[in-house]
N, C-alpha and C positions, 0 to 999 in steps of 0.2 A: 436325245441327250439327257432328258431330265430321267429317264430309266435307268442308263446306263450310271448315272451321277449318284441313285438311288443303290445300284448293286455296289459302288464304290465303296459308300460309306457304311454298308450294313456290317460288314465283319466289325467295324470297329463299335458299333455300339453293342454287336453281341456282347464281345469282349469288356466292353465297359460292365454292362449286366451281369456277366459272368464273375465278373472283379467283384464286384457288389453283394453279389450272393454270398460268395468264398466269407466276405469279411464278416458278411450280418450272422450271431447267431443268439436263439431267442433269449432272452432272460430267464434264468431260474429262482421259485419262489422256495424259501423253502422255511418250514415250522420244526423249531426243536424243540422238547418240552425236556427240562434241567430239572423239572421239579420232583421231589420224590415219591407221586402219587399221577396217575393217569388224568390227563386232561383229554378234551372234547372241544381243538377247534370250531371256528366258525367261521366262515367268509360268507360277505354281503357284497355283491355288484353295486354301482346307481344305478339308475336307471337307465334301461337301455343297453348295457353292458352286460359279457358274457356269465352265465353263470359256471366257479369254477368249481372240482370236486365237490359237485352235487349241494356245497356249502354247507359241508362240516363231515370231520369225521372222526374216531378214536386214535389218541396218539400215548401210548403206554408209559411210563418213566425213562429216562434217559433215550427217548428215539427220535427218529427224525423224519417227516412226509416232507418230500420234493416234487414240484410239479412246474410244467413250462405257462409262463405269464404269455399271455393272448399278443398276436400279433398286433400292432396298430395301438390305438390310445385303450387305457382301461384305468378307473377308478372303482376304488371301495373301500372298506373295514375287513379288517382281521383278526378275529377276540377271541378267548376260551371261553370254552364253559367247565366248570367246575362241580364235584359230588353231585354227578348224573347216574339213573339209575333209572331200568325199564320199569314201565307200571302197566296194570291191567289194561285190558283192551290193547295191546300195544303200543300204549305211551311211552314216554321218553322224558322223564323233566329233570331240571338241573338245578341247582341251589344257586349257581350264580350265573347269567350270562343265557338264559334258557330261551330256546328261538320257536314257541309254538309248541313244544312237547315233539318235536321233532329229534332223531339222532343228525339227519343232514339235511339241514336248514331250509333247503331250495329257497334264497333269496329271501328271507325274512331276516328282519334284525334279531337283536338280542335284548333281552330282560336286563335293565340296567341294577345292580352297577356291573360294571366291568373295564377294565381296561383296555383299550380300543387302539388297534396299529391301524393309520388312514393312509392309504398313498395313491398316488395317479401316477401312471405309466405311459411315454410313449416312446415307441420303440418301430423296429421295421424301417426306420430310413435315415436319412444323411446327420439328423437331432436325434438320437436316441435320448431319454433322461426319465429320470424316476424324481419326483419330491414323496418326502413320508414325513410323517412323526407319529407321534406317540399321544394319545388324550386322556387326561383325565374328568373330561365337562359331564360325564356319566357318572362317575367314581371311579373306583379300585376293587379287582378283581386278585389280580395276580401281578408280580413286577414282570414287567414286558420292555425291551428294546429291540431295535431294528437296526440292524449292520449291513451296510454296502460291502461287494467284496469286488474287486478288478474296476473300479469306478471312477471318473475323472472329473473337476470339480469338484463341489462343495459335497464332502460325501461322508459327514461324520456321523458314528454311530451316536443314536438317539432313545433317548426315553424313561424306566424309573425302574430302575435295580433296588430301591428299597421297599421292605416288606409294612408297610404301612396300617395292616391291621390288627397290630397290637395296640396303638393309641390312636386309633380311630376316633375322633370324637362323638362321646354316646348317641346323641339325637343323627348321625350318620349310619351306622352298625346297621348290618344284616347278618342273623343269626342264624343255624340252622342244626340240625342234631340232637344227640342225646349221650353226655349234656349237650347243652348249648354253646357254641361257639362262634367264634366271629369270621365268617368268611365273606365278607363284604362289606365297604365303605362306600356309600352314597355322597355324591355332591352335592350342595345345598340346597340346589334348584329341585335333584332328585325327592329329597327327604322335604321340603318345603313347600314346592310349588309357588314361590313367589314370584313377582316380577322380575322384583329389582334381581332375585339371586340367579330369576331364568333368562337375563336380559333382555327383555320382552315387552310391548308396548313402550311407555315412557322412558325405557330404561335400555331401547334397544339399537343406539348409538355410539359408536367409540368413547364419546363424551361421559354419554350416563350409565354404561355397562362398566363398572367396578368391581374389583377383585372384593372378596370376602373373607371374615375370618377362616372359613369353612375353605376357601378355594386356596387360600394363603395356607393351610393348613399341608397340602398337597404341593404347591410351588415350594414351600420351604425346602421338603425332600427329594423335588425332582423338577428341579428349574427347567430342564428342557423337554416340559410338555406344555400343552394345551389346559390351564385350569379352570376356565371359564369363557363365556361364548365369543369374548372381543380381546383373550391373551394373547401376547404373542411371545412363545418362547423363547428360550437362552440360545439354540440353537435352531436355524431355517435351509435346513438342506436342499438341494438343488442340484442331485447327481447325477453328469453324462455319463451314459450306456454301464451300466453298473452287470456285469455278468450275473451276478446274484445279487439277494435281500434275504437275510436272514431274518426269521420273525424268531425271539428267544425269550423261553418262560422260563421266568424262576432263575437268573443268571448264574 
């Protein structure tokens, strides 16, 4: 009987499985670069997570690289690099955002400053959901948001559309060129190394981690990011099964 009880009910969990399948399909990541000069994604896994297109690669003006996010949970950052250029020996370095002298990063970060999209993924079952935002705890590379597309819950577009390094504040600036020019704002912590500004030892508590003039400097133009190690932005996304994430430079 318990055989027979056994073949009864298998058609209907096929069927359930089958149902399942039909509905799930992966999420797509996708980088468009708005800007009018060629940028050099980069993606970084955490640890233990998969690494994705090889983690970096060339993306021309106005184009766009799509690719499917990993089955199951996956976290990481996702930043450009900026005025890359081969050098001897087969180098590769970047003026802003640079991950080892590497063109595809294989799982190295990036040379701060840069502007930094973070998100965690899970996906593959009955909870799909993505959280992201957008950080400035490094600096400013390039203005960067991240858009949900087909997503239910809290699923609003995040991050900093404005171009922040015209009044960079001077002891922030990173210059590079000839002339000189400014393609990069450092965060306080970056240009400083202090505690109080890296939240760190005495200062490394909700309590004693305070914003800065330098961190306030960047909240002013883009309340719904990350300005320092204990912010908590204007906006805290939370989206079920989002078809897509658009990551977008230079809006």
């Amino acid at each position: 009987m318990a055989s027979s009880s056994l073949l009864l009910f298998q058609p209907f969990f096929l069927l359930l499985a089958t149902a399942t399948a039909l509905q799930y399909s992966p999420m797509t990541l996708t980088v468009i670069n708005n800007c009018p000069f060629t940028i050099w994604p980069a993606i970084q896994p955490n640890f233990g997570d998969e690494l994705l297109e090889g983690g970096g690669f060339e993306l021309p003006t106005l184009a766009f690289h799509s690719f499917l996010a990993p089955d199951g949970p996956w976290s990481g950052r996702i930043w450009a690099r900026t005025g890359c250029r081969p050098g001897s020996g087969g180098t590769f370095s970047c003026d802003t955002g640079d991950c080892g002298g590497q063109l595809a990063c294989g799982g190295l970060g990036g040379a701060v400053p840069a502007t930094l999209a973070q998100l965690a993924l899970h996906q593959g079952g009955s909870l799909d959901q993505a959280s992201y935002g957008v950080s400035l705890v490094d600096g400013f590379n390039l203005p960067l948001t991240v858009a949900p597309h087909e997503g239910g819950g809290a699923c609003p577009v995040v991050g900093c559309e404005k171009k922040l390094l015209k009044w960079c504040p001077q002891p922030l600036q990173v210059t590079a060129g000839e002339p000189w020019c400014v393609v990069g704002c450092k965060s306080g912590c970056a240009a400083f190394d202090t505690d109080d500004l890296c939240c760190r030892n005495a200062y490394s508590s909700p309590g004693t981690c305070q914003p800065s003039s330098y961190s306030e400097y960047f909240k002013e133009a883009c309340p719904a990011t990350y300005t320092y190690a204990q912010d908590v932005p204007s906006l805290a996304p939370n989206c079920d099964a989002p078809k897509e994430l658009q990551f977008v430079f230079c809006n």
